[in-house]
N, CA, C and O atoms as a GROMACS GRO file, in nm:
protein
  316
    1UNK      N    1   3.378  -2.282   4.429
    1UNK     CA    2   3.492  -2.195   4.453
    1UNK      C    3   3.612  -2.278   4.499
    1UNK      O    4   3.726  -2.239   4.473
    2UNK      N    5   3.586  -2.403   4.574
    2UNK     CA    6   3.724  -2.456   4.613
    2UNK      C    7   3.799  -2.486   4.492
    2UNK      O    8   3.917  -2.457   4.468
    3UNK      N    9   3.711  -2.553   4.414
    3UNK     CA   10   3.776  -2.605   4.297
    3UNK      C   11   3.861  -2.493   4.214
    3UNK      O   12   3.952  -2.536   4.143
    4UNK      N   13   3.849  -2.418   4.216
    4UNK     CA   14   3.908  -2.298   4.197
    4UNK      C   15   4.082  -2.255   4.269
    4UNK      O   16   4.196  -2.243   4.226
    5UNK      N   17   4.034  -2.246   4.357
    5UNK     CA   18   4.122  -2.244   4.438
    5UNK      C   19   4.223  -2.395   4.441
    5UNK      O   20   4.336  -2.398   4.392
    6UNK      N   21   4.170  -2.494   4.494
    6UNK     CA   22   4.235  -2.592   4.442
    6UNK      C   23   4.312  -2.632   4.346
    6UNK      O   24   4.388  -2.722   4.382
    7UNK      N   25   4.326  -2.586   4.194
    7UNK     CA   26   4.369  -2.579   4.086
    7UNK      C   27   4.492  -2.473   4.107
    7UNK      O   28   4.610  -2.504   4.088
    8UNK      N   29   4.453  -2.358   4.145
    8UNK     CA   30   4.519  -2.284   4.163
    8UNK      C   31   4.653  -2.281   4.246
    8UNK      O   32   4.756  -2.221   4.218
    9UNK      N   33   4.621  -2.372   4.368
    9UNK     CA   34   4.741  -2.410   4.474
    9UNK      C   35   4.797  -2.504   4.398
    9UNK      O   36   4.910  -2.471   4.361
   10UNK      N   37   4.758  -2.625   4.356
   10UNK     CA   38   4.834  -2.736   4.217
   10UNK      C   39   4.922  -2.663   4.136
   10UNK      O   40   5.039  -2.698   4.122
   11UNK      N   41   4.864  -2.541   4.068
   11UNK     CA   42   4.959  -2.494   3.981
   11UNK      C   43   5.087  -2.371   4.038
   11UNK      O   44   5.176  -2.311   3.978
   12UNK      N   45   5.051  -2.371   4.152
   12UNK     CA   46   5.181  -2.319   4.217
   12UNK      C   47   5.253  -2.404   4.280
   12UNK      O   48   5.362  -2.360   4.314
   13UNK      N   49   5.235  -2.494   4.304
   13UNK     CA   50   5.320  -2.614   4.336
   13UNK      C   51   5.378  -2.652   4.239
   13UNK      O   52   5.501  -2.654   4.250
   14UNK      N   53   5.326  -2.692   4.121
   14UNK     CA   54   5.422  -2.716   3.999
   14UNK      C   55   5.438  -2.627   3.926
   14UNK      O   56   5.443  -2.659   3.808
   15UNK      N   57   5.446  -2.530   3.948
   15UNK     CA   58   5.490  -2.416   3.857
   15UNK      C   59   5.582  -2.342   3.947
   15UNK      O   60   5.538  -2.227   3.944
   16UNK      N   61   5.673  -2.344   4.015
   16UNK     CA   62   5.740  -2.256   4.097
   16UNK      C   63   5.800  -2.116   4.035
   16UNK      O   64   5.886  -2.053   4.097
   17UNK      N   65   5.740  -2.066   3.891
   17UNK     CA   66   5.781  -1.928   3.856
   17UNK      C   67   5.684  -1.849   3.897
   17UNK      O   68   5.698  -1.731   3.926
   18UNK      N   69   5.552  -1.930   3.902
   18UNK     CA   70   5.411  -1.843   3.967
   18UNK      C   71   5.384  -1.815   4.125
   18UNK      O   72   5.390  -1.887   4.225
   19UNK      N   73   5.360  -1.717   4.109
   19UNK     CA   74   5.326  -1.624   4.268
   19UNK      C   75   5.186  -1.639   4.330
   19UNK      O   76   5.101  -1.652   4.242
   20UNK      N   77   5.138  -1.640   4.447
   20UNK     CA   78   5.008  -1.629   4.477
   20UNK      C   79   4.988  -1.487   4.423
   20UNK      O   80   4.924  -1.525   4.325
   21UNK      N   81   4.990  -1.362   4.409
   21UNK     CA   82   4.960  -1.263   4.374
   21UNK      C   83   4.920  -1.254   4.230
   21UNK      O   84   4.841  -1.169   4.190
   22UNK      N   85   4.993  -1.370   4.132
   22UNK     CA   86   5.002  -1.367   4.004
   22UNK      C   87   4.812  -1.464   4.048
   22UNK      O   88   4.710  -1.423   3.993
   23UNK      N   89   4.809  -1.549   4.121
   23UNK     CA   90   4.671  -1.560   4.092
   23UNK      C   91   4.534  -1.499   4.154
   23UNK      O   92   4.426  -1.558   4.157
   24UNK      N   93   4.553  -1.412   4.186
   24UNK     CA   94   4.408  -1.361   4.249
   24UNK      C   95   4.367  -1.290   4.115
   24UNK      O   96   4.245  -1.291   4.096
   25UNK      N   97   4.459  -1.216   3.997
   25UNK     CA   98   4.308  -1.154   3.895
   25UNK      C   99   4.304  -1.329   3.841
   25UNK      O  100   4.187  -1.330   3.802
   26UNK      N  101   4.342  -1.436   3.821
   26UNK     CA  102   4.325  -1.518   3.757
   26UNK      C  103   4.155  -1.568   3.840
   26UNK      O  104   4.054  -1.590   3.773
   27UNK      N  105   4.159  -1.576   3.978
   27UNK     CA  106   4.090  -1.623   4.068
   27UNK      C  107   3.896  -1.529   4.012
   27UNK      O  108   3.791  -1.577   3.970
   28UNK      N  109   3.941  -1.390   4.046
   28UNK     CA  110   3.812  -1.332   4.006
   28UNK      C  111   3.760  -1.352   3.871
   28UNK      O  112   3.641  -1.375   3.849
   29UNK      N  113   3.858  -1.342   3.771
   29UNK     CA  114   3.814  -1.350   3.686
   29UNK      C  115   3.710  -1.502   3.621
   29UNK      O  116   3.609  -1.509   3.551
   30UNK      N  117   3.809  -1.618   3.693
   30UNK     CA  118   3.726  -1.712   3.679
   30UNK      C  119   3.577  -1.698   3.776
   30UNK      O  120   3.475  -1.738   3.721
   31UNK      N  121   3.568  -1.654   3.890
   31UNK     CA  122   3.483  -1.596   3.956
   31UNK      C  123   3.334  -1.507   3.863
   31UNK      O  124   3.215  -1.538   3.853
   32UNK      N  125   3.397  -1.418   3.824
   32UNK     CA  126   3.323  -1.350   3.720
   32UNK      C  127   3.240  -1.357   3.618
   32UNK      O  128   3.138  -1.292   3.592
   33UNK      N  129   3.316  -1.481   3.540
   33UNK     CA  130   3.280  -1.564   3.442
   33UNK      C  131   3.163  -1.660   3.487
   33UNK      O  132   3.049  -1.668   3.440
   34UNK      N  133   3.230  -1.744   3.611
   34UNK     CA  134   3.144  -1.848   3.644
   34UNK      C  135   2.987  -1.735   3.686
   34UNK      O  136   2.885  -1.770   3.626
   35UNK      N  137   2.980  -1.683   3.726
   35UNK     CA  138   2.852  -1.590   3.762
   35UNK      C  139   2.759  -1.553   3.682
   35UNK      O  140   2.637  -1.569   3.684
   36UNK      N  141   2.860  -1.480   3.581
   36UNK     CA  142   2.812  -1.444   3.425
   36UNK      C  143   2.736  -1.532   3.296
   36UNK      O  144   2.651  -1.512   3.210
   37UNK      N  145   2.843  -1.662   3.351
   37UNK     CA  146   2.789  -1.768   3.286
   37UNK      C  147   2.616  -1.800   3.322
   37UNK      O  148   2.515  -1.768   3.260
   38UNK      N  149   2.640  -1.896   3.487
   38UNK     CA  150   2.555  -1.935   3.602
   38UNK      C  151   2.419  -1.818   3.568
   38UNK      O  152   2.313  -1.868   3.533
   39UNK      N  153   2.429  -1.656   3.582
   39UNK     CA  154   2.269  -1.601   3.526
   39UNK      C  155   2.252  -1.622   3.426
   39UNK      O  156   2.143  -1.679   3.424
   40UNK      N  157   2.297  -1.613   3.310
   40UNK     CA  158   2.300  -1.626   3.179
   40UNK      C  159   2.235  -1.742   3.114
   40UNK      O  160   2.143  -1.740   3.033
   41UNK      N  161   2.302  -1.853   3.167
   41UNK     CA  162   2.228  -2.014   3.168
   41UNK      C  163   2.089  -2.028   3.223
   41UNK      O  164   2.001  -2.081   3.155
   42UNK      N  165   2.063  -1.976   3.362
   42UNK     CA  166   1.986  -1.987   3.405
   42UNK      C  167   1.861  -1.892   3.335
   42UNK      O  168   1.758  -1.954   3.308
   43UNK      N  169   1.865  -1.772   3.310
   43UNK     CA  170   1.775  -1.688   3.220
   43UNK      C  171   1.741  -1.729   3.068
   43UNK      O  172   1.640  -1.688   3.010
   44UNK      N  173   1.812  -1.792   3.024
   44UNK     CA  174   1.810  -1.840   2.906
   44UNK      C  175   1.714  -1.972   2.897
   44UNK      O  176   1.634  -1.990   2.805
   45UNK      N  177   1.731  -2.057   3.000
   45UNK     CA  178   1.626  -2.132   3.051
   45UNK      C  179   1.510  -2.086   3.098
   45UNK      O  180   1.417  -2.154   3.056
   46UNK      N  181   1.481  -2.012   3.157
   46UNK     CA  182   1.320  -1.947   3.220
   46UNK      C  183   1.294  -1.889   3.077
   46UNK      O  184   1.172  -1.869   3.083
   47UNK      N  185   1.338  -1.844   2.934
   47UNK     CA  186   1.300  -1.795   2.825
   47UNK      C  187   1.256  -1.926   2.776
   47UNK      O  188   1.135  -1.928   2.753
   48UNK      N  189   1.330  -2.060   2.748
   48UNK     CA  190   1.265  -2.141   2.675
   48UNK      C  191   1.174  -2.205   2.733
   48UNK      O  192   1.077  -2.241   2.668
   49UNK      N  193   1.184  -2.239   2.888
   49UNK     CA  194   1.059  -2.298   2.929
   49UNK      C  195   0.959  -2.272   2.910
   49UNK      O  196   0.872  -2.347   2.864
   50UNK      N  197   0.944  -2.128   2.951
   50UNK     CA  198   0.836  -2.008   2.904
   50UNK      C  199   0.769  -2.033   2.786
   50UNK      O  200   0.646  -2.036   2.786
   51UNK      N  201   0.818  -2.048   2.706
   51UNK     CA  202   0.774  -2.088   2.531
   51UNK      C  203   0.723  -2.223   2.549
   51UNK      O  204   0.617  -2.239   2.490
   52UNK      N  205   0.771  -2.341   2.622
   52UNK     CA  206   0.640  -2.436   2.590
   52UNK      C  207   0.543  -2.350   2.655
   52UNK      O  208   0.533  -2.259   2.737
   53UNK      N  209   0.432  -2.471   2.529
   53UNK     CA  210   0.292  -2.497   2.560
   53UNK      C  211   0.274  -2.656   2.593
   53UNK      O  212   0.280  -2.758   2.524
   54UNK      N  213   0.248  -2.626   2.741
   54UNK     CA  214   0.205  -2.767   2.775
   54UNK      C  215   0.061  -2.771   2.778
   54UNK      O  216   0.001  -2.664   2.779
   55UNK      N  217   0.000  -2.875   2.779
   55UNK     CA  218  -0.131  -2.884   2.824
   55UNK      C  219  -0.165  -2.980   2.893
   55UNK      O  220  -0.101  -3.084   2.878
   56UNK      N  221  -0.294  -2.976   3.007
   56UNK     CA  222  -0.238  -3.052   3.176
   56UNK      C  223  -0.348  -3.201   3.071
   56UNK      O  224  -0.339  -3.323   3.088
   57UNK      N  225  -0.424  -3.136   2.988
   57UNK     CA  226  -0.501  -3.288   2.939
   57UNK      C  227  -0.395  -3.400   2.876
   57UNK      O  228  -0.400  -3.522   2.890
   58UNK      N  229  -0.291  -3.314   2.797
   58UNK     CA  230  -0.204  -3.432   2.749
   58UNK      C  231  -0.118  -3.501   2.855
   58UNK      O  232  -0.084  -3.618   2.843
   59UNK      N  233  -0.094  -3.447   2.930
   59UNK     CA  234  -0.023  -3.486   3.035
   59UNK      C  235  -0.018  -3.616   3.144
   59UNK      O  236   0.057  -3.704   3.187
   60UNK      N  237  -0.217  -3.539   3.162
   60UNK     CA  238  -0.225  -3.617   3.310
   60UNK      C  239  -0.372  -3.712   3.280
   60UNK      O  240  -0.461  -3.743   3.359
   61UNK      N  241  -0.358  -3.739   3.153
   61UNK     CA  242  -0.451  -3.805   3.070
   61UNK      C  243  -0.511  -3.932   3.147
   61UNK      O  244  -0.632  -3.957   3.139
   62UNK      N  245  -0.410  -4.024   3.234
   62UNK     CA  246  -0.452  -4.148   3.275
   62UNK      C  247  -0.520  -4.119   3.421
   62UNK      O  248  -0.597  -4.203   3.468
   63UNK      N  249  -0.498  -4.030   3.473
   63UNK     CA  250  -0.544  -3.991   3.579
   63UNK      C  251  -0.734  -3.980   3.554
   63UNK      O  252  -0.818  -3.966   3.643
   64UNK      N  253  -0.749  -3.987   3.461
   64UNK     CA  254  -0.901  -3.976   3.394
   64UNK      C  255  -0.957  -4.114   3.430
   64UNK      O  256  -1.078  -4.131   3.435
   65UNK      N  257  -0.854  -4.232   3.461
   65UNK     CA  258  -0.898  -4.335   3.460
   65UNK      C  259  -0.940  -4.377   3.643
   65UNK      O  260  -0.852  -4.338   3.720
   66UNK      N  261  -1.029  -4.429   3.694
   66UNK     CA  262  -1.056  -4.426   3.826
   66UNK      C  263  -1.002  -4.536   3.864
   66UNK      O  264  -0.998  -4.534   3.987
   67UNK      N  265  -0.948  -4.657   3.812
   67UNK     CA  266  -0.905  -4.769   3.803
   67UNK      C  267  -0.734  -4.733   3.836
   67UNK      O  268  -0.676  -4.771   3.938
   68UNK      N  269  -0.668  -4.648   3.722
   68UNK     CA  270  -0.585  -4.637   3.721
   68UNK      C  271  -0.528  -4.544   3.870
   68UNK      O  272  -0.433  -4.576   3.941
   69UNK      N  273  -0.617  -4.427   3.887
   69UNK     CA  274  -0.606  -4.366   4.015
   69UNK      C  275  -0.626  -4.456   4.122
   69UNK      O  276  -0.578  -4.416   4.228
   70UNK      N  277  -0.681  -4.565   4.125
   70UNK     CA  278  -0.691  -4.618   4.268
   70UNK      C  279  -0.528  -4.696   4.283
   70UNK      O  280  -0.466  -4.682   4.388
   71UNK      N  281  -0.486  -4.756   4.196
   71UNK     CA  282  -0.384  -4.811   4.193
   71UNK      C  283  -0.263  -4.724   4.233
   71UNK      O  284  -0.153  -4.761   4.274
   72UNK      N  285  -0.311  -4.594   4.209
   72UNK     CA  286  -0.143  -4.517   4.206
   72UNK      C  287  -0.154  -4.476   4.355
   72UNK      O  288  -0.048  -4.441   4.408
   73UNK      N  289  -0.262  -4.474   4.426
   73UNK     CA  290  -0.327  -4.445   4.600
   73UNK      C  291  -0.304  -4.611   4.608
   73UNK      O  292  -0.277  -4.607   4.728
   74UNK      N  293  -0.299  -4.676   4.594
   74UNK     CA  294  -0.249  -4.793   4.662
   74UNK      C  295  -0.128  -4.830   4.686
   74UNK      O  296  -0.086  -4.908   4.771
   75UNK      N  297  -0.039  -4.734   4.560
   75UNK     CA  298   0.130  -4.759   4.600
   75UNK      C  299   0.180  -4.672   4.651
   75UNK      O  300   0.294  -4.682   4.696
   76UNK      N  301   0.112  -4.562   4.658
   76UNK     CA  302   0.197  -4.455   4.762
   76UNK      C  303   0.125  -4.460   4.896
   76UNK      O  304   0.125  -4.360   4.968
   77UNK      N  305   0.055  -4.585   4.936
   77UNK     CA  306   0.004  -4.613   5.054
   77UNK      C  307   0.143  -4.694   5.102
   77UNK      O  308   0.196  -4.681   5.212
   78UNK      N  309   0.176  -4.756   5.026
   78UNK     CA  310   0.305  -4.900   5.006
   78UNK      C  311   0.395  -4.789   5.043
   78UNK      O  312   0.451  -4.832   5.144
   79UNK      N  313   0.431  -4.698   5.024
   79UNK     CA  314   0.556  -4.606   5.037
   79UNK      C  315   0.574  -4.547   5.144
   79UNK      O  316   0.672  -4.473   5.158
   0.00000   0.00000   0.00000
């Protein structure tokens, strides 16, 4: 939101025909948008994630290895 606002005080500084009043619908509306956008993006994402198919064997495949597990408990001992 500052950034918003911020832009907004810039362009009344160099714009001296514009009013603070001339920007508050400018203000919500970017407000509005950004919101509209922000669920929109975000729901649109929980739809495609949703659609993979992961599977935890392809994944976590090396973890099968006891060699390899001791090593990865030896560096987050280091950490």
């Amino acid at each position: 939101m500052a950034i918003f606002l911020t832009i907004g005080l810039i362009g009344l500084l160099s714009n001296p025909e514009l009013t603070f009043a001339s920007m508050i619908p400018a203000f919500f509306l970017q407000m509005l948008l950004g919101a509209f956008l922000g669920w929109f993006c975000g729901w649109l994402m929980t739809v495609i994630i949703n659609r993979l198919h992961l599977e935890a064997e392809d994944t976590l495949f090396f973890l099968s290895d006891t060699e390899t597990l001791h090593e990865i408990k030896q560096i987050l001992k280091l950490v």
